[in-house]
C-alpha positions as CSV (number, residue, x, y, z in Angstrom):
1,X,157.1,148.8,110.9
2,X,160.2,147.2,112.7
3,X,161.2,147.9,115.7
4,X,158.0,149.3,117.6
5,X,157.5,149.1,120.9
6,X,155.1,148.8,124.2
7,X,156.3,151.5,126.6
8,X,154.8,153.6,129.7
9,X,154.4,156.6,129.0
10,X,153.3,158.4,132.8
11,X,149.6,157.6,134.9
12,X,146.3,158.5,134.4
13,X,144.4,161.4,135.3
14,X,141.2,160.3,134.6
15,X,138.8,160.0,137.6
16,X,137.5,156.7,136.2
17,X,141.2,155.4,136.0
18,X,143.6,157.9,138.5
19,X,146.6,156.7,138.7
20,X,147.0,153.5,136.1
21,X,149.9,153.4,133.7
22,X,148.7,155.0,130.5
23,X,150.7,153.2,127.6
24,X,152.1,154.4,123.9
25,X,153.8,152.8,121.1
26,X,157.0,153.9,119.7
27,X,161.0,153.3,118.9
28,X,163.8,153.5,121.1
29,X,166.4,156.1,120.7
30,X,170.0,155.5,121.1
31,X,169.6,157.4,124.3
32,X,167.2,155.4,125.8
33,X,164.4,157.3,125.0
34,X,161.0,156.8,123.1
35,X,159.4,158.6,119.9
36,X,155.9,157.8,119.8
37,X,154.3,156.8,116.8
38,X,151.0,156.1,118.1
39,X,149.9,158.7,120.8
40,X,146.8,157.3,122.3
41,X,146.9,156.9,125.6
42,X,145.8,153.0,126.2
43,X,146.2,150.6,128.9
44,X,148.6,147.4,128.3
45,X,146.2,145.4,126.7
46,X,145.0,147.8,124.3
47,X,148.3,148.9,123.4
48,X,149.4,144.6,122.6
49,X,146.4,144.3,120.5
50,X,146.7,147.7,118.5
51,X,150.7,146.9,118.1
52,X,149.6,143.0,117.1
53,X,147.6,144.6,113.8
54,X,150.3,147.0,113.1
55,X,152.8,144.1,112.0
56,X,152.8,142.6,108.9
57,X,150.8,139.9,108.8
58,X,153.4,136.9,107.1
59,X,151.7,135.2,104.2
60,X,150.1,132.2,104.6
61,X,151.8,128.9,103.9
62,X,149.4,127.3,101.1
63,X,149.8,123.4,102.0
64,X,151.2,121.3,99.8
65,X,149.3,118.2,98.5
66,X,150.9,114.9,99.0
67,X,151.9,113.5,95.7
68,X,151.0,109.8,95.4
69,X,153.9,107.8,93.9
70,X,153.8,107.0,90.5
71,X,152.4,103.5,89.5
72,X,154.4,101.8,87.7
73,X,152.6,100.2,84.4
74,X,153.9,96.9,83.1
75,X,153.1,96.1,80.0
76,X,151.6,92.8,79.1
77,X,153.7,90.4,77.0
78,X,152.0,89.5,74.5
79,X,152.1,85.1,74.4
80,X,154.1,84.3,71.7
81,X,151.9,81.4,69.6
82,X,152.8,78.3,69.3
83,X,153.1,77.2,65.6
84,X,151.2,74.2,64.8
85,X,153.1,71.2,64.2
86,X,152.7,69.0,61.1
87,X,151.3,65.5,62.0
88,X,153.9,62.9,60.1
């Protein structure tokens, strides 16, 4: 969900909390308005966290292993043999 947003949305009435901003989340309209999406009224905090697990989580990276260099094999030459001389 693109484009959604943290905005104020009037105070509240609650005799616990008269008078703090109650918050909503939403889009903006080309006239500078909101449409809510989410109507619960929450404070700022709540509102950040319930916005944060409405994105899409982006995949994790899986890490990539370190590839040793390739040893290089040399192959052994074989000794060429000496032929055996004839004594004279």
């Amino acid at each position: 969900m693109s484009g959604l947003e943290i905005f104020q949305n009037g105070t509240s009435l609650h005799p616990d909390t008269m008078g703090e901003p109650i918050y909503q989340i939403g889009t903006k309209n080309a006239d500078g308005g909101y449409d809510a999406v989410v109507f619960d009224a929450m404070t700022k905090k709540e509102a950040q966290a319930r916005l944060a697990d409405m994105q899409p989580k982006a995949p994790k990276a899986k890490p990539v292993a370190k590839k040793k260099p390739a040893v290089k094999k040399v192959a052994k030459k074989a000794k060429a043999k000496k032929k055996p001389t004839r004594k004279r």
